[in-house]
C-alpha positions as CSV (number, residue, x, y, z in Angstrom):
1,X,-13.4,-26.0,27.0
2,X,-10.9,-25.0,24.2
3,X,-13.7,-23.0,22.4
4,X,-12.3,-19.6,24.5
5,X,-8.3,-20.6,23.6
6,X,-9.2,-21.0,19.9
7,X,-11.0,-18.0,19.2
8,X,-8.4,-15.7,21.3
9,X,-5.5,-17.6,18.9
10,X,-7.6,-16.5,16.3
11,X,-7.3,-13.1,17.1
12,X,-3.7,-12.9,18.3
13,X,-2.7,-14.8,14.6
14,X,-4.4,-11.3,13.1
15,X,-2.8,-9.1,15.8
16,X,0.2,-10.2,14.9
17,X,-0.5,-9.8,11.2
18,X,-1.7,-6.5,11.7
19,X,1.5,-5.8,13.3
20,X,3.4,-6.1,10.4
21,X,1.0,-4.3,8.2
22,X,1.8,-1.4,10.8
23,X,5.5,-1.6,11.0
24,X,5.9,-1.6,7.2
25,X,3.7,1.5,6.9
26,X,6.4,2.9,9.4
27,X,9.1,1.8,7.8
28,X,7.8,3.5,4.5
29,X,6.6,6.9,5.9
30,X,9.3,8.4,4.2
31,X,8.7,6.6,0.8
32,X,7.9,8.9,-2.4
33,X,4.4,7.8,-3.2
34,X,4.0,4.9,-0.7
35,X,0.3,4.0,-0.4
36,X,-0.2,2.2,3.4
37,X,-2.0,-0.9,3.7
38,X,-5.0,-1.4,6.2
39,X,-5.6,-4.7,7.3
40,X,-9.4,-6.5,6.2
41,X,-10.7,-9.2,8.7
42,X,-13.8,-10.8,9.0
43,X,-15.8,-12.2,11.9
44,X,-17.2,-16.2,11.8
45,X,-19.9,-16.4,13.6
46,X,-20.8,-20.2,15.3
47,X,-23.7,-21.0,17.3
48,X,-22.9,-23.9,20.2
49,X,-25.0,-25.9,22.3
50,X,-25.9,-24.5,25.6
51,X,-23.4,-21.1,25.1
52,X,-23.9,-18.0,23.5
53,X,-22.3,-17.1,19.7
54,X,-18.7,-17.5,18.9
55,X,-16.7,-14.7,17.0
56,X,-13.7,-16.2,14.8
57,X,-11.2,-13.9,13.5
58,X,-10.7,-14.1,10.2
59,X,-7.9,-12.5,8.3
60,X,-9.0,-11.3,4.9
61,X,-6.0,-10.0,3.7
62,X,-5.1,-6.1,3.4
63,X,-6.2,-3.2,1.4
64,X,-4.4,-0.1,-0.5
65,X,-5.3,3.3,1.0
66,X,-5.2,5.0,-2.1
67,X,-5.5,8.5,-0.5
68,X,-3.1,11.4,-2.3
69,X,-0.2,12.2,-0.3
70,X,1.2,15.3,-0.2
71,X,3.5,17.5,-3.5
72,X,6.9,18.2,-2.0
73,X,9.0,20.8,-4.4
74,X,12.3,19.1,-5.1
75,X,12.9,21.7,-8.3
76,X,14.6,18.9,-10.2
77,X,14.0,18.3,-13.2
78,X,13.1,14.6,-14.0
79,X,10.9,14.9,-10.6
80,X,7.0,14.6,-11.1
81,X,3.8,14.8,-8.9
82,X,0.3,14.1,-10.1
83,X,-2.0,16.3,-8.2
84,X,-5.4,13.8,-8.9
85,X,-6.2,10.4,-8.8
86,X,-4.2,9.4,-12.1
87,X,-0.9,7.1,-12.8
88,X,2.6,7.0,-14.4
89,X,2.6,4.1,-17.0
90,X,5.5,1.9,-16.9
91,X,7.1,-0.9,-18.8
92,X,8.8,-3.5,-15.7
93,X,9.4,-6.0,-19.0
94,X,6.3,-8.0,-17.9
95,X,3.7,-5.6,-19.1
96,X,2.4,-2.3,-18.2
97,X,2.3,-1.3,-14.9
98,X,1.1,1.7,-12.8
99,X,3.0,4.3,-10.5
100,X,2.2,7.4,-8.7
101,X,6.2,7.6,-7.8
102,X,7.9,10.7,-10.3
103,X,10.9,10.3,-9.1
104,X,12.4,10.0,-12.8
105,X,16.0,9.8,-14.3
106,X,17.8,9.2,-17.7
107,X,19.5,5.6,-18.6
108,X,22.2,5.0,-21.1
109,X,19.7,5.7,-24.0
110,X,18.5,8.8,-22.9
111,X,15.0,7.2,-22.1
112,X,12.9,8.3,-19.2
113,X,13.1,5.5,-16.5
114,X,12.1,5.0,-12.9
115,X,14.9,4.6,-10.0
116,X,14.6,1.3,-11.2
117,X,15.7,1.7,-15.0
118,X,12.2,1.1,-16.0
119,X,11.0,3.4,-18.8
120,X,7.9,5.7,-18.8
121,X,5.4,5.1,-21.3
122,X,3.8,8.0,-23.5
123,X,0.2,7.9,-24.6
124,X,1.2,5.4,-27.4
125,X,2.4,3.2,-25.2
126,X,6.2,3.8,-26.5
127,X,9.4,4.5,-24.0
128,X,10.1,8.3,-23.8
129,X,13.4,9.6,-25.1
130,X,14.7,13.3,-24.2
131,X,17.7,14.1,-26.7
132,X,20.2,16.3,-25.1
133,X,20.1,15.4,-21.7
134,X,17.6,17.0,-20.9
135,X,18.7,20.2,-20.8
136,X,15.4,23.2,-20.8
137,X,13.3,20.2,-20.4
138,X,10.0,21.6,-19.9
139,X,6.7,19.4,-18.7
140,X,3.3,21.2,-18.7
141,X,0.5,20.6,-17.0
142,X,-1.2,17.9,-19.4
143,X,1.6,16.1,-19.3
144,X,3.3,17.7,-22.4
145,X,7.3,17.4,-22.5
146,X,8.9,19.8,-24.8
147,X,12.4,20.5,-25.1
148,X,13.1,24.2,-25.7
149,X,10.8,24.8,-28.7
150,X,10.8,21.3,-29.8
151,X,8.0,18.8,-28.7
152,X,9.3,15.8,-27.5
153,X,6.2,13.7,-26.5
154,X,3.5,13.3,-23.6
155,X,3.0,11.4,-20.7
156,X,0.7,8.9,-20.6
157,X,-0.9,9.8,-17.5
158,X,-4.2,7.5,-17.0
159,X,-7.4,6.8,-14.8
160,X,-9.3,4.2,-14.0
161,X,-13.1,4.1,-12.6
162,X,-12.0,2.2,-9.3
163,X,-8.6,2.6,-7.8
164,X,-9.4,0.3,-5.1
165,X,-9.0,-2.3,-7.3
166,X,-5.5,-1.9,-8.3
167,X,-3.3,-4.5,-6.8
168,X,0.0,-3.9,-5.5
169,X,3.1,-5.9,-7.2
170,X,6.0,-4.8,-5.0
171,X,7.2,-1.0,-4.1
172,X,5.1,1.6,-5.7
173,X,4.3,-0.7,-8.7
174,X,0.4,-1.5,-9.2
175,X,-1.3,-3.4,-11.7
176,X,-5.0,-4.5,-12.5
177,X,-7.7,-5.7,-15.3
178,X,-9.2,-2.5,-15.6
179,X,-9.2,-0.7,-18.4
180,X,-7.1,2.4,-18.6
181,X,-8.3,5.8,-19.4
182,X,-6.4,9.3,-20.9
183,X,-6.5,11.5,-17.3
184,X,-9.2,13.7,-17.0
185,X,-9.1,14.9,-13.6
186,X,-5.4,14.5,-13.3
187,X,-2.2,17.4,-13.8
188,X,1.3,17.1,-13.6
189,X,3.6,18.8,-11.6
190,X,7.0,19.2,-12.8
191,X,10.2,19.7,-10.1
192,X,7.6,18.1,-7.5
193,X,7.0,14.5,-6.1
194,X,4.2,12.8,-4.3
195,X,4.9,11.9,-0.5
196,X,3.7,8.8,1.5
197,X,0.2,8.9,2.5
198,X,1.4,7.6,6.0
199,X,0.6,9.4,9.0
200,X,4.0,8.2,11.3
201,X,1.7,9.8,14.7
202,X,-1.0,8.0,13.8
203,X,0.7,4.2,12.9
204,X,2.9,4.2,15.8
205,X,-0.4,4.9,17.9
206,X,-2.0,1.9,16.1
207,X,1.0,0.2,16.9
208,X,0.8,0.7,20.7
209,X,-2.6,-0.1,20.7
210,X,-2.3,-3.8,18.8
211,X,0.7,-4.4,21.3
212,X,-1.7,-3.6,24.0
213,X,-4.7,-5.8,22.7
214,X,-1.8,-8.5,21.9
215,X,-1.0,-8.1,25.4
216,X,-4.6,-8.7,26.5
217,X,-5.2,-11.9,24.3
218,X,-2.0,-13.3,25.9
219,X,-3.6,-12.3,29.6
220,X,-7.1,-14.1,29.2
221,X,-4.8,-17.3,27.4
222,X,-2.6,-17.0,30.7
223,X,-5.9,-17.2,32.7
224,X,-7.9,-20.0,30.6
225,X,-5.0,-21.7,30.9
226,X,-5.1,-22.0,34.5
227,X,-9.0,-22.1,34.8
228,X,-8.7,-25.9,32.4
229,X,-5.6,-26.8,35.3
230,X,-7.5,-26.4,38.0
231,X,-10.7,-28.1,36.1
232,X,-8.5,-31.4,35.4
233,X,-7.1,-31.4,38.9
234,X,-10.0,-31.2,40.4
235,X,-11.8,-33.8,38.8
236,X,-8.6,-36.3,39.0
237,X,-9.2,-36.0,42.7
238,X,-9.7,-39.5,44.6
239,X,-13.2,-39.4,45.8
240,X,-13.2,-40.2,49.3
């Protein structure tokens, strides 16, 4: 009898996951560089005496769409897109990590950090320093930053075979056990930066529609409910 309760708990646990997932794509539609997260489930299959097959709900975890977003011209300075499927190397001062998020500044030193104060690595791995201020800072296409006539370094814009493998550490921070490669298929866009990849319309319309199926789970509960009541009162009856 509680066969039907647990597999529709089963699913309303992942609706309400899923939920979540949702509202923090919402919530970061307006994010430079924010990749949204798709939920993975799985379906365990039973076999039971006398009754058909069982579907379980399984929650699997999410998944990173790493889909572009769109280049929005800010015509500052520090501000870069990547128009390809390459990343930003940064040091968080646990290792190397990956962001498509150019929204750049200068700290104290005159290195180039993230809002964050984490610097941007070059192609040797080193911190970026821009003398001056920045002032006629220049940034080609390839990632090459000069300063008036005088080269300052390059960015160490990378690639790696599988992007779907890169794991999310918090914000627009990734990380992963693939080995980087120099951008082949990857240009920078100074004055630019990368949008969200979230489509608000479409979120708050999958947003509706796991409140509605939440809604539905809650219904055939109500109803199961009531079917095992009137079961167990009907078999306490005194024969007569």
């Amino acid at each position: 009898m509680d066969n039907p309760v647990y597999i529709a708990l089963s699913r309303q646990s992942a609706l309400r996951r899923q939920m979540s997932v949702v509202a923090n794509n919402v919530a970061n539609a307006n994010t430079t560089a924010f990749k949204r997260e798709v939920m993975i489930y799985q379906t365990y299959v039973q076999k039971a005496p006398f009754a058909q097959t069982m579907d379980f709900v399984i929650d699997q975890g999410t998944a990173t769409d790493q889909h572009q977003g769109n280049l929005k011209v800010t015509h500052n300075t520090f501000d870069m897109g990547i128009n390809g499927p390459g990343y930003f190397q940064v040091d968080d001062g646990s290792g190397t990590k990956y962001t498509r998020n150019g929204t750049f500044t200068l700290d104290e030193r005159n290195r180039l950090v993230t809002q964050d104060g984490n610097p941007i690595l070059d192609t040797q791995g080193n911190p970026i320093l821009i003398p001056r201020g920045g002032a006629d800072l220049t940034v080609s296409k390839d990632g090459v930053i000069r300063l008036g006539d005088q080269l300052i370094g390059r960015l160490g814009i990378v690639e790696f075979a599988d992007n779907r493998i890169l794991q999310k550490v918090r914000d627009s921070l990734f990380e992963t056990d693939q080995v980087a490669e120099p951008a082949q298929e990857s240009e920078v866009n100074q004055g630019m930066i990368e949008t969200s990849n979230v489509n608000a319309i479409g979120e708050m319309t999958a947003m509706i529609e796991v409140h509605r199926a939440y809604e539905a789970v809650k219904t055939l509960l109500d109803r199961e409910d009531k079917r095992q009541d009137t079961i167990i009162q009907r078999l306490a009856r005194p024969v007569r």
